[in-house]
ZADO-1210 file (C-alpha; in nm, 4 decimals, padded with zeros to 6 digits):
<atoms>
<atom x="-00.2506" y="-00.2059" z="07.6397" code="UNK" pos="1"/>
<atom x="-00.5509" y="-00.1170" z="07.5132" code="UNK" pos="2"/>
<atom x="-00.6829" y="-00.2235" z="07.1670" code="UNK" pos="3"/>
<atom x="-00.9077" y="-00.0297" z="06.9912" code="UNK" pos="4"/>
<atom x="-01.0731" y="-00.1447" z="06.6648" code="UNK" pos="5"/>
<atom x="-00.9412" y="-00.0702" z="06.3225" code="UNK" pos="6"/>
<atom x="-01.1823" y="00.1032" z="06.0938" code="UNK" pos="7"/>
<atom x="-01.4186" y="-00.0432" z="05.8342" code="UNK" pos="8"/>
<atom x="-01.2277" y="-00.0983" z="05.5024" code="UNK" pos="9"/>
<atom x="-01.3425" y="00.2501" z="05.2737" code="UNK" pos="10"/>
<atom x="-01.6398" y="00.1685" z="05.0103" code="UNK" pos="11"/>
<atom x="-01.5804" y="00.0516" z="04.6850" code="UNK" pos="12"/>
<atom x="-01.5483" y="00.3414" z="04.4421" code="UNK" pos="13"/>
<atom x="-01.9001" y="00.2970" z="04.3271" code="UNK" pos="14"/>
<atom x="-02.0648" y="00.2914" z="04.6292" code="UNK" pos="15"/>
<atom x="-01.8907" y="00.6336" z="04.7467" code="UNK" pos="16"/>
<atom x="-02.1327" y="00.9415" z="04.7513" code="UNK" pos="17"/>
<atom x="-02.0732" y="01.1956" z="04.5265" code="UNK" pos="18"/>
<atom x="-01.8063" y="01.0232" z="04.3217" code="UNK" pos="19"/>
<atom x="-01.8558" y="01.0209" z="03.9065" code="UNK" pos="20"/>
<atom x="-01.6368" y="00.9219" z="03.6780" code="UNK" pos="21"/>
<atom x="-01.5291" y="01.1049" z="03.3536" code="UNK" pos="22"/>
<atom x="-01.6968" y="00.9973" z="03.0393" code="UNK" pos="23"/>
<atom x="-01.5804" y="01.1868" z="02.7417" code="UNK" pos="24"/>
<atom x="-01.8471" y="01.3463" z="02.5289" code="UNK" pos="25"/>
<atom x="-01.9865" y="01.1253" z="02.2573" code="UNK" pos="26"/>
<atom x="-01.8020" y="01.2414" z="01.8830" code="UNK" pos="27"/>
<atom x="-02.0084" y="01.3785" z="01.5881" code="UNK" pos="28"/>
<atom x="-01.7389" y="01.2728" z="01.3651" code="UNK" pos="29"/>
<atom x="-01.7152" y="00.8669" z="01.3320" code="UNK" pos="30"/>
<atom x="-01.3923" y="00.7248" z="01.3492" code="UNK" pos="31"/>
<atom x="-01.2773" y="00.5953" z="00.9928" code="UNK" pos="32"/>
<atom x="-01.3520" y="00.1887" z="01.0479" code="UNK" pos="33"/>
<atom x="-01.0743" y="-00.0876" z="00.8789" code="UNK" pos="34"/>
<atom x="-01.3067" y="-00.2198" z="00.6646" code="UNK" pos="35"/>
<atom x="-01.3987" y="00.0810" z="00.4836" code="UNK" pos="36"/>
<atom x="-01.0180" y="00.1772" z="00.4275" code="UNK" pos="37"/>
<atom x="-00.9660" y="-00.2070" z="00.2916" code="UNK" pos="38"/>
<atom x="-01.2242" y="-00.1233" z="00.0003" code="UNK" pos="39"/>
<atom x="-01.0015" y="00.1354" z="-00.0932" code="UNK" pos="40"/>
<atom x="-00.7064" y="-00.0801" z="-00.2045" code="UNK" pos="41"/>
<atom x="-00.3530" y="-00.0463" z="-00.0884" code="UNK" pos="42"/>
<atom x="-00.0628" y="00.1804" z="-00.2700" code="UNK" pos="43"/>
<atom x="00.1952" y="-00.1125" z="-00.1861" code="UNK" pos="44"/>
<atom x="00.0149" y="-00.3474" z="-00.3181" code="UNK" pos="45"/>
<atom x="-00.0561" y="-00.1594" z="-00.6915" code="UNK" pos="46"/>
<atom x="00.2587" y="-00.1111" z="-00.6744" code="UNK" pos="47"/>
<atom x="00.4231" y="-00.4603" z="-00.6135" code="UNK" pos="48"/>
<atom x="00.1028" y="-00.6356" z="-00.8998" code="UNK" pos="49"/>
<atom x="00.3087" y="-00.3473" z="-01.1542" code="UNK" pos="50"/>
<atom x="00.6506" y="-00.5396" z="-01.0958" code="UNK" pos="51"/>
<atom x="00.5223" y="-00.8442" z="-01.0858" code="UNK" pos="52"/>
<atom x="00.3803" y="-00.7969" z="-01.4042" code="UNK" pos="53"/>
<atom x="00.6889" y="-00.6074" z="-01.5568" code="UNK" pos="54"/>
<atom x="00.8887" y="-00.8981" z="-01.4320" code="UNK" pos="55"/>
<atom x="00.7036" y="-01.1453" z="-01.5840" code="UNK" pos="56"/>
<atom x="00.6941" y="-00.9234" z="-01.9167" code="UNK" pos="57"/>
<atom x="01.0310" y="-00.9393" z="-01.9101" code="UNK" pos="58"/>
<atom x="01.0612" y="-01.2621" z="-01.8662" code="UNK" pos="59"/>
<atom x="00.7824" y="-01.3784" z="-02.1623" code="UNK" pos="60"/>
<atom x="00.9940" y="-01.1835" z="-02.3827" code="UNK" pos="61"/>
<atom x="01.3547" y="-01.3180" z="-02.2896" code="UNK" pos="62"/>
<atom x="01.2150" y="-01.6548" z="-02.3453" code="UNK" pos="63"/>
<atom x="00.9872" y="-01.5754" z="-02.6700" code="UNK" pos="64"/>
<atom x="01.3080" y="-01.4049" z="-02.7809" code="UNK" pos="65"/>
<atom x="01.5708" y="-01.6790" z="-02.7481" code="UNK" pos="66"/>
<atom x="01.3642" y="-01.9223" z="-02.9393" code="UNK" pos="67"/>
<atom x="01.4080" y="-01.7141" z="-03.2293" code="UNK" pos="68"/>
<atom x="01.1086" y="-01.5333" z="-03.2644" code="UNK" pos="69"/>
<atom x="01.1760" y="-01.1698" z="-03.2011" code="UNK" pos="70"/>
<atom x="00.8559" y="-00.9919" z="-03.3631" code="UNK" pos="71"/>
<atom x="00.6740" y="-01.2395" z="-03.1079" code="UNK" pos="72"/>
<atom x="00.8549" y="-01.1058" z="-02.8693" code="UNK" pos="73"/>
<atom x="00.8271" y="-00.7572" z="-02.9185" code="UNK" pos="74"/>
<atom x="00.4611" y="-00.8031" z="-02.9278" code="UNK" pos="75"/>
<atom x="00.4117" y="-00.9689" z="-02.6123" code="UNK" pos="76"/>
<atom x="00.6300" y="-00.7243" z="-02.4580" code="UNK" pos="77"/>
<atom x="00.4337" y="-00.4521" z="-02.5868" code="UNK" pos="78"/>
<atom x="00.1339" y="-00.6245" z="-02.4776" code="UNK" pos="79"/>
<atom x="00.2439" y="-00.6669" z="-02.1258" code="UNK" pos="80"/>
<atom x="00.3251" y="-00.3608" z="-02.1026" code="UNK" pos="81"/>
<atom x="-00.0054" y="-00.2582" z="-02.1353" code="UNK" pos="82"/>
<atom x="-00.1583" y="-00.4705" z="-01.9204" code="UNK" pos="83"/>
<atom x="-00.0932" y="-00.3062" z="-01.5991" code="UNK" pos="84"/>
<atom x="-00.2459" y="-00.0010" z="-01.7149" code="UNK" pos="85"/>
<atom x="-00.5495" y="-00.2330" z="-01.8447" code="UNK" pos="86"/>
<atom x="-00.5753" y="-00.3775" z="-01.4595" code="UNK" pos="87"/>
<atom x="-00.5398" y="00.0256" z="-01.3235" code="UNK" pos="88"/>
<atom x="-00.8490" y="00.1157" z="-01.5090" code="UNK" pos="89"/>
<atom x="-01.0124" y="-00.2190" z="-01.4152" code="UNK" pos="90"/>
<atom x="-00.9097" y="-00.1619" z="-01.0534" code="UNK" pos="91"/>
<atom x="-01.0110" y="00.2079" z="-01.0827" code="UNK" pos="92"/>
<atom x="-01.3743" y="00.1362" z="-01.1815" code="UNK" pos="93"/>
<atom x="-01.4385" y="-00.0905" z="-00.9067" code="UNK" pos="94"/>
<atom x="-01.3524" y="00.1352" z="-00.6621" code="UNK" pos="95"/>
<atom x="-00.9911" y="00.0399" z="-00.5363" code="UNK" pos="96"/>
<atom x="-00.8076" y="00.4006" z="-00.6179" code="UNK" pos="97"/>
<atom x="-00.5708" y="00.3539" z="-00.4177" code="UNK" pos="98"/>
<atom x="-00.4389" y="-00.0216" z="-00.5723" code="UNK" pos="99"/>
<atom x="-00.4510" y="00.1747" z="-00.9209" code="UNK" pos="100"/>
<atom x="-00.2668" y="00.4661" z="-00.8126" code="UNK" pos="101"/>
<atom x="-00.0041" y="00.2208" z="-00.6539" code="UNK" pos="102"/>
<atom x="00.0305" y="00.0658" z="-01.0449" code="UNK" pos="103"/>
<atom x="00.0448" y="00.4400" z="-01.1731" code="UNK" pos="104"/>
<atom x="00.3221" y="00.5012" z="-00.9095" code="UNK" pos="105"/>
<atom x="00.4949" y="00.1769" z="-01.0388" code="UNK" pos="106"/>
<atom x="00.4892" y="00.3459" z="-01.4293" code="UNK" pos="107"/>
<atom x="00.6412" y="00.6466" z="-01.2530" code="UNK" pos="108"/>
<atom x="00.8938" y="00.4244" z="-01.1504" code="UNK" pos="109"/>
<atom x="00.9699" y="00.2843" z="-01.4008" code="UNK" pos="110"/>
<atom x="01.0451" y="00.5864" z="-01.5917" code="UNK" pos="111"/>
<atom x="01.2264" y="00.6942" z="-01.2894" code="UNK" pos="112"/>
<atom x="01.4750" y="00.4118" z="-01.2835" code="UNK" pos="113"/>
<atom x="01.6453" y="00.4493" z="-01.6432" code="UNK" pos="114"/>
<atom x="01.6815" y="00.8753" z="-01.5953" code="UNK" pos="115"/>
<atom x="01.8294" y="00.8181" z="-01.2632" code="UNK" pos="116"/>
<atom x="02.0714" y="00.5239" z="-01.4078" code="UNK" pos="117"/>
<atom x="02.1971" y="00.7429" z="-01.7067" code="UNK" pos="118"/>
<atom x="02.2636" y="01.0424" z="-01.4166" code="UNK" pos="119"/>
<atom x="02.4643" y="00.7747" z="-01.2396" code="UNK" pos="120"/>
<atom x="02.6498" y="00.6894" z="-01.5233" code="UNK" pos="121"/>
<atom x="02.7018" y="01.0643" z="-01.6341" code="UNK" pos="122"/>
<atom x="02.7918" y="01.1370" z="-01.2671" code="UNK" pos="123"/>
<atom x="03.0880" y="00.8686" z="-01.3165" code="UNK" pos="124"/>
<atom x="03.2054" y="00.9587" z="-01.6216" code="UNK" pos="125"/>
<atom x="03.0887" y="00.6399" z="-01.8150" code="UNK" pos="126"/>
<atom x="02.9658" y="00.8423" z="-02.0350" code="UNK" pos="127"/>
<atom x="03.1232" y="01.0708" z="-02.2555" code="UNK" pos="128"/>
</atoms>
């Protein structure tokens, strides 16, 4: 038998004449970067600071209320339920729209939530 040699091993794929490899055209448009969309606020986040302050509001006025002082009450109510919209402007000013558009989404809901309680209740009959 006679053995012949086994050919060289081919070139690496840089080394090969003639061979280029795709590079995709630079973009004119930048892609949007993470830390520019962070300045902007977060929806979820407006939206979870309005709970969290109706919750509290709520529970300032429960409290205020059951130690016998119900114009106290009604007056911190009132005044915590302005404060969200205080913090929307505040928010709004310095540049994070989208964290005050999250609290105006969490007033929407909150007018939301009674309307579509009383439907329920209409839809059941409960109400007459």
């Amino acid at each position: 038998m006679d053995e012949t040699e086994a050919p060289p091993p081919p070139a690496p794929v840089s080394e090969r004449e003639g061979d280029r490899r795709y590079a995709p055209p630079a973009s004119r448009l930048a892609a949007p970067s993470l830390a520019d969309d962070g300045k902007r606020g977060s929806l979820w986040v407006g939206f979870g600071l309005f709970w969290a302050i109706a919750a509290c509001a709520v529970l300032v006025a429960i409290a205020v209320g059951l130690n016998g002082s119900a114009e106290l009450a009604a007056g911190l109510a009132g005044l915590m339920a302005l404060s969200p919209l205080l913090l929307c402007i505040w928010l709004g000013v310095r540049g994070r729209k989208r964290t005050a558009l999250g609290i105006l989404l969490g007033y929407a809901s909150a007018l939301a939530l009674p309307l579509l309680l009383l439907s329920v209740c209409v839809g059941l009959g409960l109400l007459r």
